[in-house]
KEMI-641416 format. One line per 5 residues: number of its first residue (from 1); for each residue x, y negated, z negated of N, C-alpha, C. Coordinates in steps of 0.05 Angstrom, whole numbers, plus 5000, padded with zeros to 4 digits. Atoms other than C-alpha are relative to their C-alpha. Layout:
# residues N
NUM	X Y Z X Y Z X Y Z  ... .
//
This chain:
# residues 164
1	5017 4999 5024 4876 3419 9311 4982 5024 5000  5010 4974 4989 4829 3473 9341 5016 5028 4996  4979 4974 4997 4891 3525 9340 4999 4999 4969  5007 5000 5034 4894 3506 9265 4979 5008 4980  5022 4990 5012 4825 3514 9245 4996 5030 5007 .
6	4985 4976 5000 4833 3582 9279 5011 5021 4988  4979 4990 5016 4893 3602 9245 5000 5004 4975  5005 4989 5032 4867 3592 9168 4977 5012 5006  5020 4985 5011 4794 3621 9178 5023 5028 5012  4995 4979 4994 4838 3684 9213 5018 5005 4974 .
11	4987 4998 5022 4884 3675 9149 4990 5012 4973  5022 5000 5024 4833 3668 9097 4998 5027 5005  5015 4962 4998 4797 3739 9125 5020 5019 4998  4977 4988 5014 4873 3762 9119 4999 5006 4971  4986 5004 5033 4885 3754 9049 4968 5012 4988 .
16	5024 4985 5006 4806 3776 9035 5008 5026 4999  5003 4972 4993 4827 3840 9064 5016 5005 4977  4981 5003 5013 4898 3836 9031 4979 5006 4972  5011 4997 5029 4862 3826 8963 4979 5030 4994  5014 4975 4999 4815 3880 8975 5010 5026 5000 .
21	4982 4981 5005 4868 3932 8992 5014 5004 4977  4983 5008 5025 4903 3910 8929 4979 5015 4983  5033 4982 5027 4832 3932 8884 5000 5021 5009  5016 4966 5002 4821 3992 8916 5028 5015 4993  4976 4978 5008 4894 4024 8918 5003 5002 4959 .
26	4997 4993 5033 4900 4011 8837 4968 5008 4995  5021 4985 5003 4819 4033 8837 5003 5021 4998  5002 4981 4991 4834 4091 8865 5008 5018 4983  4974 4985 5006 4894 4109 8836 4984 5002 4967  5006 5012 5026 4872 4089 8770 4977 5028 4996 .
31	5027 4989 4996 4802 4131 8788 5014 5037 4996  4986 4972 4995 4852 4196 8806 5013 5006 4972  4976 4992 5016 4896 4188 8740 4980 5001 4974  5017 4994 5027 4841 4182 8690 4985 5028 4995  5019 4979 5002 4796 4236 8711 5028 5023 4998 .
36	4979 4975 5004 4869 4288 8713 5017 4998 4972  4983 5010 5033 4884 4262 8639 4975 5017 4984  5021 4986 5018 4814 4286 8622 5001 5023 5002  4996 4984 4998 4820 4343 8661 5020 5020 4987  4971 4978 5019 4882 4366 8627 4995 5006 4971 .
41	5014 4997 5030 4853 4367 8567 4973 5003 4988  5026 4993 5013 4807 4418 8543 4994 5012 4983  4999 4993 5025 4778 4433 8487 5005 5028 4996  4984 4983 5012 4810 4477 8445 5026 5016 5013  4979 4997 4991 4867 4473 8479 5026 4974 4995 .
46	4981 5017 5009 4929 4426 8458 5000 4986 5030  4995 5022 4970 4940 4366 8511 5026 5006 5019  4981 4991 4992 5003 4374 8555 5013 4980 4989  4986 5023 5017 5060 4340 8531 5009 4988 5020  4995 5006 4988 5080 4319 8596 4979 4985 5016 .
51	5023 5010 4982 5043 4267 8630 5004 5006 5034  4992 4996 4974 5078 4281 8699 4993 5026 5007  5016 4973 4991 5039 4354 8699 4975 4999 5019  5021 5001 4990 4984 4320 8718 5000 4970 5016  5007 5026 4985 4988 4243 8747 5021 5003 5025 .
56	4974 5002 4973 5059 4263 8796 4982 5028 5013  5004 4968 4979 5024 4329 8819 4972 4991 5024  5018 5014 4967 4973 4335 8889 4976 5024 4984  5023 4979 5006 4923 4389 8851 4982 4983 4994  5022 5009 5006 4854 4383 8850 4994 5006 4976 .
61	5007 5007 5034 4834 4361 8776 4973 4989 5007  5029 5016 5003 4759 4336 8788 4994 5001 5035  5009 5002 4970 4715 4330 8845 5013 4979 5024  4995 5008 4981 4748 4277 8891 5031 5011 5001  4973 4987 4994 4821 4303 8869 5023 4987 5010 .
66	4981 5008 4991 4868 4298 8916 4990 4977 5024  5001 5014 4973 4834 4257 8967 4995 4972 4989  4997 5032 5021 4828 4194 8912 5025 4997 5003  4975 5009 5004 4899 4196 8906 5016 4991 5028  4993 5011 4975 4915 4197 8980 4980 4982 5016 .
71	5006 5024 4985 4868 4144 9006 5011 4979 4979  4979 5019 5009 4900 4105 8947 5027 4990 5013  4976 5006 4987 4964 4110 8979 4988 4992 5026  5002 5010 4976 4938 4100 9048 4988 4967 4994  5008 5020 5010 4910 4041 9020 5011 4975 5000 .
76	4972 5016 4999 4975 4010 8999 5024 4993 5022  4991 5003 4972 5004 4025 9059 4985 4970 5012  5014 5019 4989 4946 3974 9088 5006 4986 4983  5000 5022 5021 4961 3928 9030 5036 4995 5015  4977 5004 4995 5030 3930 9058 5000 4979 5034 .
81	5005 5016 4974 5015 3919 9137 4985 4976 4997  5019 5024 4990 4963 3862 9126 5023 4981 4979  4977 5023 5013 5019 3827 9077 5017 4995 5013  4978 5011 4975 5075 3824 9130 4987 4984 5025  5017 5024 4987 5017 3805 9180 4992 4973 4992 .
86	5010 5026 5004 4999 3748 9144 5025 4984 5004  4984 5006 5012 5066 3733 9127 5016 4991 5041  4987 5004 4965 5086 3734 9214 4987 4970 5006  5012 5025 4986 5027 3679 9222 5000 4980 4986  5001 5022 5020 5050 3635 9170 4987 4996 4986 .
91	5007 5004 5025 5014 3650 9115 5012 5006 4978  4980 4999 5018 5026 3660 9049 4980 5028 4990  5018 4979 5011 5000 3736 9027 4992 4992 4969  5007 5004 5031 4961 3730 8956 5005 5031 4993  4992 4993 5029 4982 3765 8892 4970 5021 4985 .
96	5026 4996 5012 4908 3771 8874 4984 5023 5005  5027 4984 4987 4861 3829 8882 4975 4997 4991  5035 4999 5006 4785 3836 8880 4999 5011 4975  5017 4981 5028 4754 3857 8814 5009 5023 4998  5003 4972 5010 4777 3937 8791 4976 5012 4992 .
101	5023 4985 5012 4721 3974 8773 5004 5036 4997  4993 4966 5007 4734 4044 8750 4980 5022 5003  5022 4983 5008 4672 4071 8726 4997 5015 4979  4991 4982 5017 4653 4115 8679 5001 5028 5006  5012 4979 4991 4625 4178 8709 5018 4999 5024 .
106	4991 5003 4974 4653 4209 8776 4979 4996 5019  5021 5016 4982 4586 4188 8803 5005 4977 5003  4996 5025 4999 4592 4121 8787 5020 4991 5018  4976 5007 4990 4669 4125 8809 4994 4998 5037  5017 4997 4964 4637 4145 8890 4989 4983 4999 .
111	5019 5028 4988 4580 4098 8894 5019 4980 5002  4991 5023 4999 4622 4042 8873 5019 5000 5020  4983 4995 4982 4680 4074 8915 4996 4995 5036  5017 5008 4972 4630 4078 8976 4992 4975 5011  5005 5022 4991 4610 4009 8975 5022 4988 5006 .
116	4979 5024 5001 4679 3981 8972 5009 5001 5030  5005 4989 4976 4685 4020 9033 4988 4981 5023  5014 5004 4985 4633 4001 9068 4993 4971 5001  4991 5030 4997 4654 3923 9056 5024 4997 5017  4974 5017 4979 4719 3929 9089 4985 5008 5024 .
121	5000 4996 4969 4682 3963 9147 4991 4974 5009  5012 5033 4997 4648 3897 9146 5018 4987 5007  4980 5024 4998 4697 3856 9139 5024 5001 5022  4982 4989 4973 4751 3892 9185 4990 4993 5035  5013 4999 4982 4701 3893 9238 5000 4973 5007 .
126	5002 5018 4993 4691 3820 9238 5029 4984 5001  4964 5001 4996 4773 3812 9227 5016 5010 5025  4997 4991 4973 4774 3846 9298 4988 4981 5018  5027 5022 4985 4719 3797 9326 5016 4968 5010  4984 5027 5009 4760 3735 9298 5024 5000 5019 .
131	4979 4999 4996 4826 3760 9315 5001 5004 5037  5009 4994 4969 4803 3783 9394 4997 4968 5010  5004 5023 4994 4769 3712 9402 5031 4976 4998  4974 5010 5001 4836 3681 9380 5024 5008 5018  4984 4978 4987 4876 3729 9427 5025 5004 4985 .
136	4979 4997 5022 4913 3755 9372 5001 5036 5009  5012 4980 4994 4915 3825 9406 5017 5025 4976  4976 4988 5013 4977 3844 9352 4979 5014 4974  5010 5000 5024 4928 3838 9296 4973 5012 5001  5017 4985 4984 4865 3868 9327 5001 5022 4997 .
141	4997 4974 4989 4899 3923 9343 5006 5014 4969  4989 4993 5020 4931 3926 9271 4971 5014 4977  5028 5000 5010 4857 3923 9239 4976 5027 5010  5024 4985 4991 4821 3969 9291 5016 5033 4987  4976 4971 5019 4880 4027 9258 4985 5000 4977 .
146	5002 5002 5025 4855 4007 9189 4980 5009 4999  5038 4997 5006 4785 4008 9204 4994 5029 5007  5002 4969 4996 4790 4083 9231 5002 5013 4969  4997 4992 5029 4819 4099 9157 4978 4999 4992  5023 5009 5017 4764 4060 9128 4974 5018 5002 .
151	5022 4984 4986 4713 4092 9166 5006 5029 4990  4992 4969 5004 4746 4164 9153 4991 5000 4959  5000 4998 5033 4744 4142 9075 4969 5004 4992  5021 5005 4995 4673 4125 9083 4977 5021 4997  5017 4972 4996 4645 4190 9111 5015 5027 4971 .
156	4986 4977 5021 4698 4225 9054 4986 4990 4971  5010 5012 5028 4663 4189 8995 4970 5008 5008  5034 4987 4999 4595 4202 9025 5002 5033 5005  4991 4967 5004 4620 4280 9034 4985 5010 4969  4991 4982 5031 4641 4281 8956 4964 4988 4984 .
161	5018 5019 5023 4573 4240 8927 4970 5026 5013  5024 4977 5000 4531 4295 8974 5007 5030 4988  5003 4965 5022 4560 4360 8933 4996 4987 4979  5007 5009 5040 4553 4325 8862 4972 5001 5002 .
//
């Protein structure tokens, strides 16, 4: 029974994460494809007729650029690993993500980007705590990887919010 109670709070904080990776990779992405739609279009200039000039390409179009679009993907990647993890310890990965929030401004888009941040470091951190105490060393180990990203994303969002 003990091994059980265990097993869903380490589950539950799974699928938290899970859900959270899910919001930020379409955040992100979402954050990268709006601001290079505006970018492409300026005044007194005709729009492109191709949307793939600007949402398939790696150029910097706005202040975060290219580095929105690749922690999106790194993102999903982690939306990927913590879904097969859950899916090893018999859970069931959720569907669901946290809230989107876009923004309007590319200020807004950082702050809000920074905090989301600086929840998984939270939450990762104590998803290492959990998972250690359980001697889950597979999942630990899988988390303390993520949480380097996280952390790297962290100091790259507080970078881009100190030149603006």
């Amino acid at each position: 029974m003990e091994n059980e109670t265990r097993s869903t709070d380490l589950l539950y904080l799974l699928n938290r994460a899970l859900a959270r990776e899910l919001q930020v990779s379409v955040q992100y992405m979402m954050q990268h494809s709006i601001e290079a739609g505006k970018a492409s279009v300026t005044p007194g200039k005709a729009p492109l007729t191709k949307q793939s000039k600007f949402v398939g390409s790696q150029a910097m179009y706005y202040l975060p650029g290219r580095r929105l679009k690749k922690t999106a993907i790194t993102e999903m990647q982690h939306a990927e690993a913590i879904s097969e993890r859950i899916v090893v310890l018999g859970g069931e990965p959720t569907v669901q993500p946290d809230p989107i929030t876009v923004g309007a401004t590319v200020r807004e888009m950082l702050e809000n980007d920074l905090e989301q941040e600086r929840g998984a470091i939270e939450l990762y951190t104590r998803i290492i705590e959990v998972a250690t105490s359980h001697h889950d060393e597979v999942t630990a180990k899988l988390f303390r990887s993520i949480l380097k990203d996280e952390q790297r994303h962290h100091r790259e969002f507080s970078d881009l919010l100190a030149e603006d």
